[in-house]
C-alpha positions in Angstrom: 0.0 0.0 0.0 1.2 3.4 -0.6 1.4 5.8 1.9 0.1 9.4 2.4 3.2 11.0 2.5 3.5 10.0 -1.2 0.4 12.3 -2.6 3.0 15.2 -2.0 6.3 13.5 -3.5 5.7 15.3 -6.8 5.0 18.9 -6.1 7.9 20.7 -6.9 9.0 18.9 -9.4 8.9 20.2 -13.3 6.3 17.4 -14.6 4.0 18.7 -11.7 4.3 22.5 -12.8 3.8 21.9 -16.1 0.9 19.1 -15.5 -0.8 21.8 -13.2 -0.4 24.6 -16.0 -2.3 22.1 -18.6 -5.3 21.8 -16.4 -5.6 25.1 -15.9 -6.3 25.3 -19.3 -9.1 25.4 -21.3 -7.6 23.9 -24.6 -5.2 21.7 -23.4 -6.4 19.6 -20.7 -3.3 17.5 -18.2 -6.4 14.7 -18.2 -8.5 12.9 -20.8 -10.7 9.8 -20.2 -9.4 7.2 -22.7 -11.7 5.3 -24.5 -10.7 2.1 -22.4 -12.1 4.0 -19.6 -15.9 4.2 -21.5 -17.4 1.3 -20.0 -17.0 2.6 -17.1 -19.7 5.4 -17.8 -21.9 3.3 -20.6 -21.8 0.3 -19.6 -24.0 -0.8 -17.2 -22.8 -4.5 -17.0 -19.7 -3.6 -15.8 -18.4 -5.5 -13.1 -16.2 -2.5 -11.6 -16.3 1.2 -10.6 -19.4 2.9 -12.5 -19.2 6.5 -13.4 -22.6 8.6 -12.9 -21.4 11.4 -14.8 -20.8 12.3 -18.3 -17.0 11.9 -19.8 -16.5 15.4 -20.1 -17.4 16.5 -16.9 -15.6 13.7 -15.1 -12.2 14.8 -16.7 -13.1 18.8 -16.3 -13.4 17.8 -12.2 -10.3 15.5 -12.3 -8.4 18.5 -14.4 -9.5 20.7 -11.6 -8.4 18.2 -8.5 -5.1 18.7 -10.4 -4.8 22.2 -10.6 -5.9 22.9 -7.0 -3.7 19.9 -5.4 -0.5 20.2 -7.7 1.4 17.6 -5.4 -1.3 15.1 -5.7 0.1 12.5 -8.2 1.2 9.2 -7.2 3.9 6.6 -8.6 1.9 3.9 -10.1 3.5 -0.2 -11.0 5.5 1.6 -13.8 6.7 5.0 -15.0 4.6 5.2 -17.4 1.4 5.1 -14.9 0.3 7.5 -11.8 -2.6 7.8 -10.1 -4.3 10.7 -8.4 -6.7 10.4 -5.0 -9.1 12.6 -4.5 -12.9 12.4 -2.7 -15.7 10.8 -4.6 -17.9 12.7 -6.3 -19.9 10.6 -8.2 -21.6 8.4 -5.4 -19.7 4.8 -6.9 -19.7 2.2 -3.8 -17.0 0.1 -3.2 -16.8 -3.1 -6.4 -15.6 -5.4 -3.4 -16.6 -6.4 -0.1 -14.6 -8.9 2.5 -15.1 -12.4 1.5 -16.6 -13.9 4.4 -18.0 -18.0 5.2 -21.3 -16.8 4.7 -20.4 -15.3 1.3 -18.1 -17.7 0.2 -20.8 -20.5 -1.4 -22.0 -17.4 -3.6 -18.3 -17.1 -4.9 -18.6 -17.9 -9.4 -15.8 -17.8 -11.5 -15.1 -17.5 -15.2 -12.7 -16.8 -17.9 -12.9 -13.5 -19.5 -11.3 -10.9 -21.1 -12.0 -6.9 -21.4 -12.1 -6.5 -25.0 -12.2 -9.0 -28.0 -8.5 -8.3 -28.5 -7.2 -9.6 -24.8 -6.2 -13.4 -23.8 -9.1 -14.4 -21.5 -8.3 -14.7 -17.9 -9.5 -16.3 -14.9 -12.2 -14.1 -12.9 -14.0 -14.5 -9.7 -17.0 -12.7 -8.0 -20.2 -12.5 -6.3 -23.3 -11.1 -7.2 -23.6 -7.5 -6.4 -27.3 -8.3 -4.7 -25.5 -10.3 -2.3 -24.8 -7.2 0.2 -25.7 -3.9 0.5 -24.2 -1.4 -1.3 -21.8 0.9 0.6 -20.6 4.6 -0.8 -17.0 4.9 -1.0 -14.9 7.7 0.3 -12.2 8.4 -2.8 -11.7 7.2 -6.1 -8.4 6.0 -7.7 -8.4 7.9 -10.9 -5.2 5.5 -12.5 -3.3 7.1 -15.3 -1.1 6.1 -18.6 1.1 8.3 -20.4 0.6 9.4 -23.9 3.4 7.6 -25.2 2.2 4.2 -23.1 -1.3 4.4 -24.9 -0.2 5.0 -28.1 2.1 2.2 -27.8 -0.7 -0.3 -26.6 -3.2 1.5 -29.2 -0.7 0.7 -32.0 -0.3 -3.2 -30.7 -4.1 -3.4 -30.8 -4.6 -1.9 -34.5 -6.4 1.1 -33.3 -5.9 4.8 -33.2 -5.0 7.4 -30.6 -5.6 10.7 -32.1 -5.6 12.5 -28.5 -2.5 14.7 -27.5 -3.5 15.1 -24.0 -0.3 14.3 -22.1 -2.2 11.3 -19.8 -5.1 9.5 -20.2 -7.6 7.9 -17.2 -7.3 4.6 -18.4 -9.3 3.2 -15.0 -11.2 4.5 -11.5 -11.5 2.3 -8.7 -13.7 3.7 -5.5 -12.4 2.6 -2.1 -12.3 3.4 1.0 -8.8 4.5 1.5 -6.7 7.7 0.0 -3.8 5.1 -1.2 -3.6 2.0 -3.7 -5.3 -1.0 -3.5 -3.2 -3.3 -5.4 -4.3 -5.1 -8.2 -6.1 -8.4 -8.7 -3.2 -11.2 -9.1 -4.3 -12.3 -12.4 -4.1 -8.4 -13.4 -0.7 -8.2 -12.6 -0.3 -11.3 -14.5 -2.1 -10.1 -17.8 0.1 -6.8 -17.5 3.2 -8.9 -17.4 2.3 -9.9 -20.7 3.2 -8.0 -24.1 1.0 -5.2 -25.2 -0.4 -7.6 -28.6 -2.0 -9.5 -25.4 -3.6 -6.6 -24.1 -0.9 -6.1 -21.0 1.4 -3.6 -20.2 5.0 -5.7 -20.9 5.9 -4.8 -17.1 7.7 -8.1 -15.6 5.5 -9.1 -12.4 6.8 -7.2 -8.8 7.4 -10.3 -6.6 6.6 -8.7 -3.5 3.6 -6.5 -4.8 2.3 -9.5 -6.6 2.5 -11.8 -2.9 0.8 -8.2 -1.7 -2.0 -8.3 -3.6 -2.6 -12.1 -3.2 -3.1 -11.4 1.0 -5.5 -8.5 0.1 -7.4 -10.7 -2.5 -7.5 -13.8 -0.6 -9.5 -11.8 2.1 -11.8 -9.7 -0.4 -13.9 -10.7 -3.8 -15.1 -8.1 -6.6 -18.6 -7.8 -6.7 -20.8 -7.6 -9.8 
């Protein structure tokens, strides 16, 4: 888990000045949604975070979370990728919930993958009716670079016509103003190469045992 002390580790540095002056701007926003991000608003199967807000207005409140709290980016599994905390303002409650003996029987599983284009991968939740739904706190707004997205774009045959320096490729509401790791097999399907729809980041052996304790003890709901 990251700590707090990170969400400041940035601030003075020359990406930060310049990412601030880009959200300040009307033309040239620091933040886009990336299309991989969509299904998160439209989608209303979607196992994880929804968004109940439009694109547009999502990125013009995470532009301004930028250029109010400057300092506020965090290192993400790779240089490419950051994240940014801030207070949820979209109502989403939490995708997971601690897996408990009464809840384990309702546990399913299945192979799937995001998009046509990925290797399937093994999944496991329980139905969202299973509990009651609880509000988060903060979302974990997860960001790619430019250059990271058009390189994935270009392994996946499809375009990236956006010059907004980084893209929201994912939001995750919890509870907590630091990262929740990654599902196992995510990490897994990132150590991949980008024609398989991961990242080509090698697998952190500590993170990865990390996110197995976390994951043991919780299960996505959907």
């Amino acid at each position: 888990m990251r700590t707090r002390a990170l969400l400041h580790v940035l601030a003075a540095s020359p990406l930060s000045s310049q990412l601030r002056s880009l959200a300040m701007s009307a033309t040239t926003p620091a933040l886009v949604v990336d299309p991989f991000c969509f299904r998160q608003f439209d989608d209303g199967e979607y196992a994880g975070t929804r968004i109940a807000m439009g694109k547009d207005e999502f990125a013009a409140r995470a532009n301004a979370h930028l250029a109010a709290h400057p300092g506020c980016l965090v290192e993400g599994y790779a240089p490419f990728c950051k994240h940014i905390f801030m207070e949820n303002c979209v109502g989403a409650t939490l995708p997971y919930v601690a897996l408990t003996s009464e809840l384990e029987p309702l546990v399913r599983s299945a192979y799937e993958a995001r998009n046509d284009k990925e290797l399937p991968v093994l999944a496991r939740w329980i139905p969202a009716s299973a509990v009651a739904p609880k509000v988060a706190k903060y979302l974990d707004l997860i960001l790619y670079s430019r250059e990271q997205l058009r390189k994935e774009a270009a392994a996946m045959g499809e375009p990236d016509h956006d010059d907004a320096p980084w893209g929201i490729i994912s939001v995750k509401a919890q509870d907590e103003p630091t990262e929740i790791l990654m599902n196992p097999i995510t990490m897994m399907r990132n150590a991949l190469g980008v024609e398989h729809g991961g990242s080509g980041v090698a697998i952190d052996r500590d993170k990865y045992s990390a996110s197995v304790a976390f994951w043991q003890k919780h299960v996505v709901l959907r």
